[in-house]
C-alpha positions as CSV (number, residue, x, y, z in Angstrom):
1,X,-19.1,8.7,-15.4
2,X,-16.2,10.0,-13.3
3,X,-14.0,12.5,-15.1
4,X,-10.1,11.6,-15.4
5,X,-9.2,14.8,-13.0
6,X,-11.7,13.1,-10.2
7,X,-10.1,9.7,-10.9
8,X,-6.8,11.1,-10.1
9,X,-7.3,13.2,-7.3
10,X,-9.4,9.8,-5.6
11,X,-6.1,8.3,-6.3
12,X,-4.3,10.6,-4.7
13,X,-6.1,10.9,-1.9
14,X,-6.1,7.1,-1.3
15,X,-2.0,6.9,-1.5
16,X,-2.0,9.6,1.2
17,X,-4.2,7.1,3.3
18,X,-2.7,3.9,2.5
19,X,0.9,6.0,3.4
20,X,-1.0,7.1,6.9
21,X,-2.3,3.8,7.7
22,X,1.6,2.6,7.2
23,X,3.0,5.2,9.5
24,X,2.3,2.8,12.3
25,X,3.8,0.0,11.5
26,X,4.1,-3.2,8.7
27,X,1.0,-4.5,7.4
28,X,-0.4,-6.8,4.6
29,X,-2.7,-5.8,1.7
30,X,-5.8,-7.1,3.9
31,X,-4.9,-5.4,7.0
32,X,-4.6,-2.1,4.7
33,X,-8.3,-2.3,2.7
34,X,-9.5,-3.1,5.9
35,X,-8.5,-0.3,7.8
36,X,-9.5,2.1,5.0
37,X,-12.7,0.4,3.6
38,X,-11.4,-0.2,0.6
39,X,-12.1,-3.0,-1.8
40,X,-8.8,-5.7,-1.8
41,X,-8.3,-5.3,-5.5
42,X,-8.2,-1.5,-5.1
43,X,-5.9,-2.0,-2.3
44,X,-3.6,-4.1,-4.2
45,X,-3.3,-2.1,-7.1
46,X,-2.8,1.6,-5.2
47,X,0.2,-1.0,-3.0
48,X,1.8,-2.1,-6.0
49,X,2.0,1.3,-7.6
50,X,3.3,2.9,-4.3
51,X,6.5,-0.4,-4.7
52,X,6.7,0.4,-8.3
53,X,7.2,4.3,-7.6
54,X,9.3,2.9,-5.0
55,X,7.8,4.8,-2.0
56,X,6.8,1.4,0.1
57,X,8.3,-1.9,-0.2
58,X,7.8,-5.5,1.5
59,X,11.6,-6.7,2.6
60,X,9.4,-9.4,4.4
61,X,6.5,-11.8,4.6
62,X,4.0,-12.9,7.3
63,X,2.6,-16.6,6.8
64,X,-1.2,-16.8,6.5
65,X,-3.1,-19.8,7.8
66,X,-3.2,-22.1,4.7
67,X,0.7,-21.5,5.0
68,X,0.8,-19.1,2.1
69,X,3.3,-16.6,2.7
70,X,1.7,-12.8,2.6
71,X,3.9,-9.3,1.7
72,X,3.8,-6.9,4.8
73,X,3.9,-3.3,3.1
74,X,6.4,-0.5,4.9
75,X,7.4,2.9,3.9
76,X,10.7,3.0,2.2
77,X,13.1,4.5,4.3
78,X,15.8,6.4,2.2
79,X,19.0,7.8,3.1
80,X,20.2,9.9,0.8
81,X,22.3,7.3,-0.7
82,X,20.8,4.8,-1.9
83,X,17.0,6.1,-2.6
């Protein structure tokens, strides 16, 4: 069993990724688990809390090929004023 500490420095550790892989550019929840090897569901989840703490955000979509639109993921840019 993995201790709560562990947990949250894996968590951690995997918002600093996800916040790398984001440094270059837009991309969807797919793109993201890809590039890190990590599961989509785990990918999801980490994205969503990164929006909710409100340190990435998805002003747009891309459409996939069944015409479903998808959330592309960028760092929130803040200016001092509105954060």
């Amino acid at each position: 069993m993995i201790s709560i500490p562990v947990m949250q420095s894996l968590t951690t550790e995997d918002y600093a990724r996800i916040l790398s892989c984001l440094h270059s550019g837009p991309k969807t929840c797919k793109e993201v688990a890809d590039a890190l090897k990590l599961s989509y569901p785990r990918a999801n989840q980490l994205l969503l809390n990164l929006a909710q703490k409100r340190t990435i955000h998805s002003p747009r979509c891309r459409t996939n090929a069944q015409g479903r639109n998808i959330n592309l993921w960028e760092i929130r840019i803040t200016n001092g004023l509105n954060p």
